[in-house]
N, C-alpha and C positions, 0 to 999 in steps of 0.2 A: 472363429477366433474369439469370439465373444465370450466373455467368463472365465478362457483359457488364462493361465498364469504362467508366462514366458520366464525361465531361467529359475524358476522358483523364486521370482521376487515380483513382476510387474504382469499385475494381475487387470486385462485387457476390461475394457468398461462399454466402448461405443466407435464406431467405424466415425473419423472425421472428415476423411479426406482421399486420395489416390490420385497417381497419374499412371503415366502408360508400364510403370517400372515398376512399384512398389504402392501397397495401401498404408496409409498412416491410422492409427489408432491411440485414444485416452486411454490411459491405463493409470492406476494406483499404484506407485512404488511402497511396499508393504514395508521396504527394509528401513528407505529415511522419511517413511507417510509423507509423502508427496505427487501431485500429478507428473504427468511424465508424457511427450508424445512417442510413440512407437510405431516405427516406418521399417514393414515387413516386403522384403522384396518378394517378386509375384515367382510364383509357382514354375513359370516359364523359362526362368532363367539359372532354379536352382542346379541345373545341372552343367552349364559354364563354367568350367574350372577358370578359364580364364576370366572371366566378366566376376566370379566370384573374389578372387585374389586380389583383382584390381578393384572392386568394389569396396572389400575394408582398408584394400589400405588406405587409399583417398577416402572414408570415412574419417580414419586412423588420424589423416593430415586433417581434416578439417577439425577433427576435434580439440589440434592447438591451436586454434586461434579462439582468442579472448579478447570481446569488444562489445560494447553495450548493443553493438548494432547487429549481432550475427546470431542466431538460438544456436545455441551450445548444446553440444554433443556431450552425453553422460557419460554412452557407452556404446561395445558392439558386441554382438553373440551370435549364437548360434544355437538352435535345439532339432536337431533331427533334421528336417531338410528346409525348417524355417533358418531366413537370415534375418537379421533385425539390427538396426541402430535407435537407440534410446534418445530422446533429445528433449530441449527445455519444449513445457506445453508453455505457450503462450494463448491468454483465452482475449480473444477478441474476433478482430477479420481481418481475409484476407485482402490484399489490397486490389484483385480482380471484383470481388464483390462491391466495395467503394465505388469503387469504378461503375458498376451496372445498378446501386442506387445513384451516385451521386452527382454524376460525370455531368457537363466539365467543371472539374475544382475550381476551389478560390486559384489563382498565380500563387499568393504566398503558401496556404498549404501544400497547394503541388511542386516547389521548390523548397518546402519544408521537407517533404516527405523524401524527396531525391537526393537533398543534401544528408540523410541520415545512410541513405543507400550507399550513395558517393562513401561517405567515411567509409564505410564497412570493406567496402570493394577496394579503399585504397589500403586499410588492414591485411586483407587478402592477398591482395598482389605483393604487398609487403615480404607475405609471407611463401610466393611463389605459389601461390593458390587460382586459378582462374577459374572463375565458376563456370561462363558458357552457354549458362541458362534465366539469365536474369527476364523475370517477364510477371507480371501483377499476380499470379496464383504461388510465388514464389515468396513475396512481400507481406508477409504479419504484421500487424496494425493491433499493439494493444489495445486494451480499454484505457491506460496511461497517454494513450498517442505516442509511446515508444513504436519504432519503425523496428523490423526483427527481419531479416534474411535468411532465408534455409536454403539446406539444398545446395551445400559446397562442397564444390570436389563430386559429388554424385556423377553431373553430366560425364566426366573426365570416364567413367567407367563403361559408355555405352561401346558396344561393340559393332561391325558391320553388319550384326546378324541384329540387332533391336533397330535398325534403322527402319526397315521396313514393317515395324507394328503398327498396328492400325492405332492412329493416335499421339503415337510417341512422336512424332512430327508435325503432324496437324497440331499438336496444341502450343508448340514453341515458333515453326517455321515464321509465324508472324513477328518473331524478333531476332532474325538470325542477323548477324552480320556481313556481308557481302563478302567477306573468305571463309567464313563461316558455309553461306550456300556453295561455296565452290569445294569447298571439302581441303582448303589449304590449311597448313596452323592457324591453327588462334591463337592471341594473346590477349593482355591486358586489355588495349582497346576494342576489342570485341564484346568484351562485358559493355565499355562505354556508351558502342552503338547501340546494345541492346538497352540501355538506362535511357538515352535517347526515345526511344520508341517509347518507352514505359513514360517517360513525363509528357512527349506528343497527345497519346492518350488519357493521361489527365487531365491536361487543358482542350482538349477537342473533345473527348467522348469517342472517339476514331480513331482505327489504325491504319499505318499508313498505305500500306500495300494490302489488297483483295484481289484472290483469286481462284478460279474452278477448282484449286487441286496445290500440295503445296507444292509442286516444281513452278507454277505457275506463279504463287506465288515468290519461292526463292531468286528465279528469273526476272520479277522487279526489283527485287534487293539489288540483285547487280547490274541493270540496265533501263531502269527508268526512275524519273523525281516524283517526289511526293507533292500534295499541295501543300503550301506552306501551311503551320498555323495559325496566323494572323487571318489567312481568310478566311477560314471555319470560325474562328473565335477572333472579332477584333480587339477585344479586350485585353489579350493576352499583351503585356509591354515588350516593347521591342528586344528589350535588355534581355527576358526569357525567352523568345523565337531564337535569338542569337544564340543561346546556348544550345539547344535544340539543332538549330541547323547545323550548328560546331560538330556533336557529337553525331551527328549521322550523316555526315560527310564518307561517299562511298570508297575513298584512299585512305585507307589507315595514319597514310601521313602528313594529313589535312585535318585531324580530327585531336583533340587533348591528347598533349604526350603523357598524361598519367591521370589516374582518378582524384589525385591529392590539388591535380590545377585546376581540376572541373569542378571541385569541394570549393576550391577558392573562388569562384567563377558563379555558381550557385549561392555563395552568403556574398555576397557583395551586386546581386544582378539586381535586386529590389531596391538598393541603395536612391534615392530619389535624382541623383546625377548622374545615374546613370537610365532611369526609366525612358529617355526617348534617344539613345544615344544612335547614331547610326545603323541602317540594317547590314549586316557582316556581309562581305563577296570574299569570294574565293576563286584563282585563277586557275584554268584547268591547265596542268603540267602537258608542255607539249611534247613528249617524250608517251606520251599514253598510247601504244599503240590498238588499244581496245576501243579506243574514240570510233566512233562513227564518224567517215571523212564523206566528201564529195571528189571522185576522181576523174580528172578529162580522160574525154571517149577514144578507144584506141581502134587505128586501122591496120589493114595489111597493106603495104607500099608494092605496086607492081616488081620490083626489085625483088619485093622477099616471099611474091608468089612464085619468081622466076627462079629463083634459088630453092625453093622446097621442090620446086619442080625436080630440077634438076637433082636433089637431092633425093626428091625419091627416082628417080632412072639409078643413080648410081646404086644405090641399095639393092636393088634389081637385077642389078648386073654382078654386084657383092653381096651373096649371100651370108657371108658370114659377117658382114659390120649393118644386118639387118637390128634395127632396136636401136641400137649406139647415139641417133642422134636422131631421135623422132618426135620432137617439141618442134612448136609453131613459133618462129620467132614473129618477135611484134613491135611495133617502138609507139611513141607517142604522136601525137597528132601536131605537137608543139613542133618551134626546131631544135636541132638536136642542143644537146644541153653546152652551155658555154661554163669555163671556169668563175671559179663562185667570184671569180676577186671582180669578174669583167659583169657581174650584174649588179644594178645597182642597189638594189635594198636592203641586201647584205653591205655593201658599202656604208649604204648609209647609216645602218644600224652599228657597223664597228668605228662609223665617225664618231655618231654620240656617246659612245662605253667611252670610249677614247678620251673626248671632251669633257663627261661627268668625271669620269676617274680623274683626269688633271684639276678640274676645279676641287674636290673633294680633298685630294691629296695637296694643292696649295694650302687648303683652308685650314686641313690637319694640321701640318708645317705652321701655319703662321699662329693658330692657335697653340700648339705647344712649347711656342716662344713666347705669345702672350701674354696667356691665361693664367697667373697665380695660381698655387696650392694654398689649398689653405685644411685648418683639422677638422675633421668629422666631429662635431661635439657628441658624447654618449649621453644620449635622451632616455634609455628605458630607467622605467619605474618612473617617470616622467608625465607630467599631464598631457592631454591630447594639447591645449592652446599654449602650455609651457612650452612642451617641443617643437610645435612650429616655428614658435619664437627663437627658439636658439638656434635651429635651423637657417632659418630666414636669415639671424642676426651673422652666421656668420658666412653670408655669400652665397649659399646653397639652395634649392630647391626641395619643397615636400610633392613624393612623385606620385600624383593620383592613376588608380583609387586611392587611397587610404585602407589597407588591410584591415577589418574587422573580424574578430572570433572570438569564440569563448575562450575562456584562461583561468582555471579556476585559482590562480596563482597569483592573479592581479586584479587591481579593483578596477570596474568599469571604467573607461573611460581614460586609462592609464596604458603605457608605452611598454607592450611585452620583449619586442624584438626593432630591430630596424637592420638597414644593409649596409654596407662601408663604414662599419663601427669603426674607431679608435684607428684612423687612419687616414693623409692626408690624399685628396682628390683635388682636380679642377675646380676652382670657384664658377659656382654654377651650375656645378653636378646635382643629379638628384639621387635624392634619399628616400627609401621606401620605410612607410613606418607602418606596422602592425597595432593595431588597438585592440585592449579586452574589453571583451564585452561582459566580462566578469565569468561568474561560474553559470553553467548552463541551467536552469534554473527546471524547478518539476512543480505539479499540482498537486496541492495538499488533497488527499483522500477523506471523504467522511469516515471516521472510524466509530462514531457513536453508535452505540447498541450492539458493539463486535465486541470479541476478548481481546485481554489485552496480548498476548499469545500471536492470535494472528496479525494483529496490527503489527508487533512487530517486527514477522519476517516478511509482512508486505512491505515496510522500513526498509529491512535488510536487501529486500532486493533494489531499493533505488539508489542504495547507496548510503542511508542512513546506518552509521555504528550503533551499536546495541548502548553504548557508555552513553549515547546524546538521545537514548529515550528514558524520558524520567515519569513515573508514576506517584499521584499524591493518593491516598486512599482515603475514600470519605464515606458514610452512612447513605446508605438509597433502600427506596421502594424495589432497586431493582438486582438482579440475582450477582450475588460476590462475584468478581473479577470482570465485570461489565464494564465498557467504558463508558461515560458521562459526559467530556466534554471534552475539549484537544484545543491547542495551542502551540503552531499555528490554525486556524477555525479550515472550517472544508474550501475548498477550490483557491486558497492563498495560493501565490509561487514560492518557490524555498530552495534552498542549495543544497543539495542535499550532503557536501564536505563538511558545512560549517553550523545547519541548524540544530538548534536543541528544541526537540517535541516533549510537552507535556499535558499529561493523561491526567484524569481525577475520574480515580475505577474503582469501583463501588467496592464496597468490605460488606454488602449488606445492610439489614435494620440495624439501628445504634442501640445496644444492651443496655440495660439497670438491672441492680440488683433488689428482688424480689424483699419486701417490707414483710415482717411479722404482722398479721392484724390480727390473731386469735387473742383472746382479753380486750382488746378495743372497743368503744363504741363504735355506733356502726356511722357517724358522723365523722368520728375521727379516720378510721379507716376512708371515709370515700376524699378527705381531703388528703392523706398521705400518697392515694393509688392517682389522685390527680395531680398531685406536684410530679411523679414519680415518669406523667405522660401515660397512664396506664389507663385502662376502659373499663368503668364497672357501671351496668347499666342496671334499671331497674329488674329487667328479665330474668338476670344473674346473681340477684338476692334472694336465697332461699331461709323463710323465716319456720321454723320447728321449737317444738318447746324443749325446756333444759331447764336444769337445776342453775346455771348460770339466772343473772340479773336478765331481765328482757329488757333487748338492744345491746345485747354485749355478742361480740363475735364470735363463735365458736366453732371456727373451720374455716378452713380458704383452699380452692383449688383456682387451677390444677396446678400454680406454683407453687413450690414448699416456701419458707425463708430462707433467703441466702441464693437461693437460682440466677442464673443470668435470662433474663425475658427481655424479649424485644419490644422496643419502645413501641406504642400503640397498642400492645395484646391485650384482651379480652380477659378480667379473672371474675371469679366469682366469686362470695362469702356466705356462709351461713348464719344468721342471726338470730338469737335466742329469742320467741316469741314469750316465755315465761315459764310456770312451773309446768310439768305434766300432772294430766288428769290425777293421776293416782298419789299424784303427793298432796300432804297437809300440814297445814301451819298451826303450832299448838303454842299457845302464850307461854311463858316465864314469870313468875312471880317471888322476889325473893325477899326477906325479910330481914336484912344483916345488920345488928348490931356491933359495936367498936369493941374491941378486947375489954376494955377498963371503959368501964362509963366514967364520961367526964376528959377521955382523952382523944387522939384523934388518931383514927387507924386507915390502915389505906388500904382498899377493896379493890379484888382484880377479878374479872371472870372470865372464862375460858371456855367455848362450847364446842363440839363438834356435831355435825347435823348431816344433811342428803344433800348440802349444796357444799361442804369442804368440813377439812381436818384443823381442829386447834386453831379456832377462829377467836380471835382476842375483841371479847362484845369492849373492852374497855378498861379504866381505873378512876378510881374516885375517894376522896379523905374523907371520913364522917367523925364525927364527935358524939353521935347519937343515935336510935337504930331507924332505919330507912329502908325504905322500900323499891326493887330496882324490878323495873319490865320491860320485855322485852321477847320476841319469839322464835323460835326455831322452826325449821322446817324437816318433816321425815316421812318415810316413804316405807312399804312394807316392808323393802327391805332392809332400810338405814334406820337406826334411831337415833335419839340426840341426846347428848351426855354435856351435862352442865358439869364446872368443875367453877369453885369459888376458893379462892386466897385472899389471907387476911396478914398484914403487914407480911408479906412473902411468905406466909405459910399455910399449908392446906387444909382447910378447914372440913370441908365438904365438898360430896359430890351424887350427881343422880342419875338417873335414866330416866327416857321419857320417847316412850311407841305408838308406834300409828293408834294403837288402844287406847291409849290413856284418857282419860277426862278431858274435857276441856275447859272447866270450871274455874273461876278466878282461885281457887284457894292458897295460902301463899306457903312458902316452902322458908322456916323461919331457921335462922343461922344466929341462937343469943351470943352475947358476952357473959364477963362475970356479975356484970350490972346488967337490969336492963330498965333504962328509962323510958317514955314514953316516946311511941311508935311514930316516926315522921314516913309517908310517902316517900318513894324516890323514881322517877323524880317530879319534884315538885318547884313551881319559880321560875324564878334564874338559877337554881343550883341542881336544876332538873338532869341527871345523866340521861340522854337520847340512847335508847335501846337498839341493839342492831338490828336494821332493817332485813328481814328475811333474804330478801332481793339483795342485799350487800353484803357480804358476806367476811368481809374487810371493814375493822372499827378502828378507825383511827385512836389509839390509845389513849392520846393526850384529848380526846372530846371532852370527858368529861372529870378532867382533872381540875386541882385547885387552884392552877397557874392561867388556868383558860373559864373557869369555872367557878366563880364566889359560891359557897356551903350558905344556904338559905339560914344556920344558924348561928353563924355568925355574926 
């Protein structure tokens, strides 16, 4: 079956489980991607029309009921001669394995574990379901410590012909109940007894009955006692043996009339007023004719040898009334029986009915002339010490126990229900009052380092709504949709009606957006990419020479400008080490006199070279002719073209190649005048020529505004 894909949707993964009837198997529901258990009945019996018919449909019934405590039935099928019911996986153990690590339980776990049972079974019955088969390999034990029951309605489909498998009896016979071994109906209490047997074995480690063979065993079911629990385990409180002996009591009509009074019975048995309460006796009905008696010894009276005598002569002599009357009579050894009225211990027992019932029935009488009415006050929604109170105050009795359960309806500690509501009673009467113990409470699950996805239909199955899980998204180391952190934190308790769970699930590294650093210094750059949180290490500077200024940036990988980069990444830059080899730097020497000597004219020059286009070296006013220097840089392939303006208009312009001279000679630009020749620059009225390596002249450098004229 392994690998096989049943019905075209549940695709079989690993063998878990089997008993004498069916194997169970993990499987992947392909259709709602989910695990799934799948319980394939054995080969044996696919040919039972009848065990088959009767198998789905009691699957059929089991599959309505819905209750936290029962694994749920998905579905049922059928493919070729396989039969199959689908059902919830639950991954944990089962409660026979507990049992053979752990045995014997705490009392409160194993009266935990029973009272989840209990509810399910009273679900069950509820719903006219007897299971049959209740016994530890039946009992799933999450990893939540939810209690999970399978395996209802199944027993209901065995036929005479599985009784005799090898197994199918030996593995249950140990929990049968004594009409159970006898092959009578069973009902409701038959689960009980068998729940019985299941918590014995919690608290002991023992089952109660062993024997060579299981008739052997079945034949103590219904004719011999167990040893109690108390003396295998004296720890056990009395309060829990009591219910134990209750429920395996061999008269059905000695034992809990329903599983809903033995649910009540198991949350109230650890209660502290009750842990040493009396140990329970039960009187044996004397109407049992199955009792083992002691009977006086009986003779034959000479009388009635003389008569059989006689009786057979006649027979002898009448062959045909031969047979008609060939019993031995016999009498007892007593004398012969007297009428019941003339012995006395039946007298004396119907003097004292006699007596009780007169004084009883005075007491009635004088009590119901007595005793005031008085009104039931209505307590619910009421505190536990309120209620008593009003109780108390008006004449009445509070009737212990004290009813405790969950109620996820009411706040702990508060009055769900009570009995003789709104209604008056005898002053005196008692009043049963129900308290919640509020809402049943579960353990928060570590969800950190899960999606948030499964967290929440691990939620969804405790009962948490999808509307009360909330996620906040924050930046992490760690991968988008990861959870981070939870509230309530791991192992809190929680309700799962009323809590709101909140998540901070990662979105991933926190982005920036990626800085320009080409034109930057390379100091500027390394404090933009550090505000920015960004990593640029020494390793990741690569320095090459360029027509750019050395230490000006001329490249960045692998972010463009404008990118989204995760905080902390790694960039690199490239930084201009200076010219390359093959370029050279050739002076400028210019000579420019003013329009009109004597007046003042304004000089502008304008260069293009190997390091940029239409590079402004500056402007400057003269009154007389001056000399401006300054150099360019060009390369084989680039040359540099000086362009000079004189009050905005063009006066001149040159060329100048990697050939050209290098020689200071100066390149003269007169006026109409020309007076004698001043330097430029020279002083303080000196214009700074543009730095090869800078290729950007601030205009205003070497203007009049910034810049006093040496001849003035």
């Amino acid at each position: 079956m392994i690998g096989h894909e049943l019905g075209g949707r549940y695709e079989i993964i690993s063998r878990i489980g089997g008993g004498g009837m069916a194997l169970v198997y993990k499987a992947h529901d392909v259709l709602l991607n989910r695990k799934v258990a799948v319980k394939v009945l054995r080969q044996q019996f696919v040919h039972d029309e009848e065990f088959i018919r009767r198998f789905r449909r009691e699957a059929q019934s089991a599959a309505s009921l819905s209750h936290p405590n029962v694994v749920s039935i998905y579905d049922v099928g059928q493919e070729d001669e396989v039969h199959y019911i689908v059902m919830e996986y639950v991954e944990g153990n089962n409660l026979n394995e507990i049992i053979h690590d752990r045995a014997p339980l705490q009392p409160e776990e194993a009266v935990h574990i029973a009272a989840q049972i209990c509810d399910a079974l009273e679900n069950a019955h509820q719903n006219q379901i007897i299971h049959r088969d209740i016994k530890p390999h039946n009992i799933l034990i999450g990893k939540n410590g939810r209690v999970k029951v399978t395996d209802f309605g199944i027993a209901r489909a065995v036929t005479a012909s599985t009784i005799t498998q090898t197994g199918s009896v030996v593995g249950s016979v140990h929990y049968f109940s004594p009409e159970h071994a006898k092959g009578t109906p069973t009902g409701e209490k038959s689960d009980l007894y068998s729940l019985g047997i299941v918590l014995y074995q919690m608290l002991t480690g023992k089952l109660p009955f062993h024997g060579e063979s299981p008739i052997s065993v079945a034949l103590k079911h219904l004719q011999e006692s167990f040893i109690e629990p108390r003396t295998i385990n004296p720890l056990i409180p009395q309060s829990v043996e009591n219910v134990i002996l209750r429920a395996m009591r061999k008269n059905p009509n000695e034992r809990y009339s329903s599983a809903g009074e033995m649910f009540r019975d198991l949350d109230s048995c650890l209660s502290p007023e009750r842990l040493h309460e009396p140990k329970a006796t039960f009187v044996n009905l004397a109407d049992d004719m199955d009792a083992t008696r002691v009977m006086p010894a009986i003779r034959q009276s000479a009388a009635t040898v003389r008569a059989a005598s006689e009786e057979r002569a006649s027979q002898e002599r009448t062959p045909s009334a031969a047979g008609t009357a060939n019993t031995q009579s016999v009498e007892w050894e007593d004398e012969p029986k007297k009428p019941w009225w003339k012995r006395p211990m039946p007298m004396i027992i119907v003097t004292l009915v006699l007596i009780a019932g007169l004084y009883f029935g005075v007491r009635a009488v004088s009590n119901s002339f007595d005793v005031p009415e008085v009104e039931v006050p209505y307590v619910v929604n009421m505190s536990e010490d309120d209620a008593v109170k009003a109780i108390e105050d008006a004449g009445l009795l509070v009737e212990e126990p004290i009813i405790r359960e969950f109620n996820p309806d009411f706040e702990p500690g508060f009055v769900y229900d009570q009995s003789k509501a709104k209604m008056k009673v005898k002053e005196g009467a008692l009043i049963k009052l129900y308290i919640s113990k509020g809402a049943e409470l579960e353990t928060m699950t570590d969800f950190k380092g899960q999606s948030l996805n499964s967290a929440t239909e691990d939620l969804a199955a405790l009962g948490v709504e999808g509307s009360r899980v909330k996620n906040e998204p924050v930046f992490s180391d760690q991968e988008a949709g990861t959870i981070i952190s939870q509230i309530p934190a791991a192992n809190e308790q929680f309700d799962p009606k009323t809590v709101t769970v909140t998540f901070k699930v990662s979105k991933g590294q926190e982005t920036v957006v990626m800085p320009g650093l080409v034109g930057l210094k390379e100091a500027e750059a390394k404090v933009i990419l550090s505000q920015k949180g960004l990593k640029l290490s020494e390793a990741n500077i690569v320095r090459e020479p360029s027509y750019e200024p050395e230490g000006k940036v001329i490249f960045q990988f692998p972010y463009k400008e404008g990118e989204e980069v995760g905080k902390g990444a790694e960039v690199s830059i490239t930084v201009s080490s200076g010219l390359p080899p093959d370029a050279r730097q050739k002076p400028v020497n210019l000579l420019i006199s003013p329009a009109q000597a004597g007046t003042t004219s304004e000089i502008r020059i304008v260069y293009s070279d190997a390091t940029g286009e239409n590079i402004e070296w500056g402007k400057k006013k003269i009154k007389d002719t001056q000399r401006f220097s300054f150099n360019v840089i060009v390369s084989p392939n680039k040359d540099a073209t000086v362009t000079v303006f004189r009050d905005n208009q063009l006066v001149d312009s040159f060329t100048i190649t990697i050939d050209s001279g290098t020689g200071s000679s100066d390149q003269t630009i007169p006026g109409k005048e020309n007076p004698p020749v001043t330097d430029q620059p020279t002083g303080g009225t000196e214009q700074t020529p543009a730095d090869p390596a800078t290729t950007n002249v601030d205009p205003g450098a070497g203007s009049e505004d910034n810049q006093p004229d040496g001849n003035q």
